[in-house]
Steps between C-alpha positions, in 0.01 A plus 500: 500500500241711653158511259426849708645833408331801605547673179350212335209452698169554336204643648272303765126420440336722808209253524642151481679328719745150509711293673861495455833426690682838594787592633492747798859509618861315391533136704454184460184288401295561772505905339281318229161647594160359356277793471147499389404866391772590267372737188474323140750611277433716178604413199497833313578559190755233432459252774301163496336421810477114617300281723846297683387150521854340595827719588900358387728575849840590402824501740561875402201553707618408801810759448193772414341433807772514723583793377878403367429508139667762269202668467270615763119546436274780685331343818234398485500209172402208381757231377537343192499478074423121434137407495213378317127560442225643277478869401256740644554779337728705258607801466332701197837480277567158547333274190702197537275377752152469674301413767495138600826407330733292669812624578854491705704814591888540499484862652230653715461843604320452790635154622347147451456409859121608468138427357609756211814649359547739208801477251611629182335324184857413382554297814180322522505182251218275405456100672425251366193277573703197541715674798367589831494826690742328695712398223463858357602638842821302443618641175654848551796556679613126518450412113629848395812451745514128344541609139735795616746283684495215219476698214612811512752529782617124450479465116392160484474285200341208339709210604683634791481379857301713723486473910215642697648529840225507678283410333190413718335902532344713242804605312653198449191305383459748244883510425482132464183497277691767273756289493331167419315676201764650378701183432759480780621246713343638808612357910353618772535501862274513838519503862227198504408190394137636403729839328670239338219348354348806415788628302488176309111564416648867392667327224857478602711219367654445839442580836726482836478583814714769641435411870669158418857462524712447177237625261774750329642168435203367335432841300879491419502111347145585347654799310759307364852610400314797327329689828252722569432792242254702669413478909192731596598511862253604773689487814853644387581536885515150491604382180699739330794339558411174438355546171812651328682193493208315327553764227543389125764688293343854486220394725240780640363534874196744475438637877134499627515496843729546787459560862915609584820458401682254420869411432600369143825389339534740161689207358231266446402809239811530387565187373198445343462844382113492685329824555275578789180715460300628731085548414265782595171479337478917604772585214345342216437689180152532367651298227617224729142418664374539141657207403474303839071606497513342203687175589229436779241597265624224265564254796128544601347449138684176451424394826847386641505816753360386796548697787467268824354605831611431849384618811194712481391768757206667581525893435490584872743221575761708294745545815530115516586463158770755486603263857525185240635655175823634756515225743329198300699167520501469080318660241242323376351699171339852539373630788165674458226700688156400376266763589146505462 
């Protein structure tokens, strides 16, 4: 989703300047422009302005930028609602926080593909020591998707066997640390050895890869005569149609990403009475990311949350990591733009 609406945009600071990542005109990456003399946000009244030390690069992004997302921001803006950094300054009704506290954002106003962003206190959430900016950068969108998908689209339980299809990116690290820590039997898959690997350090149970042939074999004998439960599936295109038939007896598929269509047979739901649900973090009640907030929040304090980083980009190499999060051979943890 776009962090820019005009209607929401606060006012500029006439004598300060930053660089930021805007967006001039719809296309592809190469419409990612690094500019250097950008006004600073305001906070106002109820903003809280922060210094961006390390920026989270979501897919939906890439659909923002091209200009093929649901909703289309004003030209010019800057991308982005994940990031991570220290507060600069707040707005004169906000008392929740202060100058110099560290901080990651879940909404921005102004977009987190800059030296400085402003968002609304109740989307701005305090970090840890023991996490870094980068780690911080990681937490919104994927973690809150995560806990969305598992929880409260897929209604897993204690005790039930949970797959992570795909379980190598942001999402499904975080759906497979909910998982683990919530007491489920958690398998995971990856395009890589080193994604395979790095879903096992994640926490998952078991791990396969889904580039190798006869792995829905290997989930399948894994699973037992019992199945799946729950499948968090990030590439339905794909694997839709596979997964139903690894389906326990009123087993759940929670939808997180697809790229097209794709042709199932409404018998593999029939007979095991399975439901299909699809996730969009957009249309969750202030209730719902209540509750999720404070599932990372707990996650963080007992230290089993652990958001891992992949690739990491300079800010002005922004174009090339929208290239890699589209095009990239695996994913490998969160991507990230570090900037200065």
């Amino acid at each position: 989703m776009s962090s820019v609406l005009s209607r929401l945009r606060p006012l500029y600071q006439a004598t300060r300047t930053m660089k930021a990542i805007r967006v001039h005109q719809f296309g592809g990456p190469e419409v990612l422009k690094f500019d250097s003399d950008v006004p600073v946000p305001n906070p106002g009244n109820t903003g809280v302005l922060v210094r961006v030390k390390a920026v989270g690069i979501n897919p939906v992004e890439t659909y923002v930028r091209a200009g093929t997302y649901a909703l289309k921001p004003n030209l010019p803006f800057i991308l982005g609602n994940d990031g991570a950094g220290v507060i600069e300054e707040v707005g004169t009704d906000v008392k929740k926080f202060k100058k110099g506290d560290r901080v990651f954002t879940t909404r921005s106003l102004t977009g987190t593909y800059a030296e400085f962003t402003v968002a609304e206190a109740a989307f701005v959430h305090p970090l840890p020591e023991a996490l870094s900016f980068k780690q911080g950068a990681s937490l919104g969108i994927p973690y809150l998707t995560a806990y969305r998908a598992l929880i409260q689209r897929g209604h897993a339980k204690p005790s039930e066997t949970v797959l992570v299809h795909g379980a190598s990116g942001g999402v499904g690290i975080g759906a497979v640390q909910f998982a683990r820590a919530f007491g489920m039997r958690v398998f995971g898959t990856a395009g890589t050895e080193e994604g395979v690997k790095l879903v096992t350090k994640a926490g998952a149970h078991l791990t396969f890869n889904h580039r190798e042939e006869g792995y829905l074999d290997k989930i399948k004998d894994a699973a037992g005569d019992h199945g799946i439960d729950v499948i968090v599936e990030n590439a339905s295109h794909i694997n839709l149609g596979k997964d139903l038939p690894l389906l326990a007896r009123g087993g759940r598929v929670t939808v997180v990403g697809s790229r097209g269509p794709i042709e199932i047979n409404p018998r593999d739901t029939m007979s095991r009475e399975a439901s299909i649900s699809g996730v969009m973090l957009g249309l969750a009640s202030e209730a719902d990311l209540r509750e999720a907030h404070a599932a990372i929040q707990a996650g963080m304090e007992s230290g089993w949350l652990q958001p891992i980083v992949g690739k990491e980009f300079p800010l002005e190499k922004a174009s090339e990591a929208h290239r890699e999060i589209i095009a990239g051979s695996g994913a490998l943890g969160k991507l990230v733009l570090n900037v200065p």
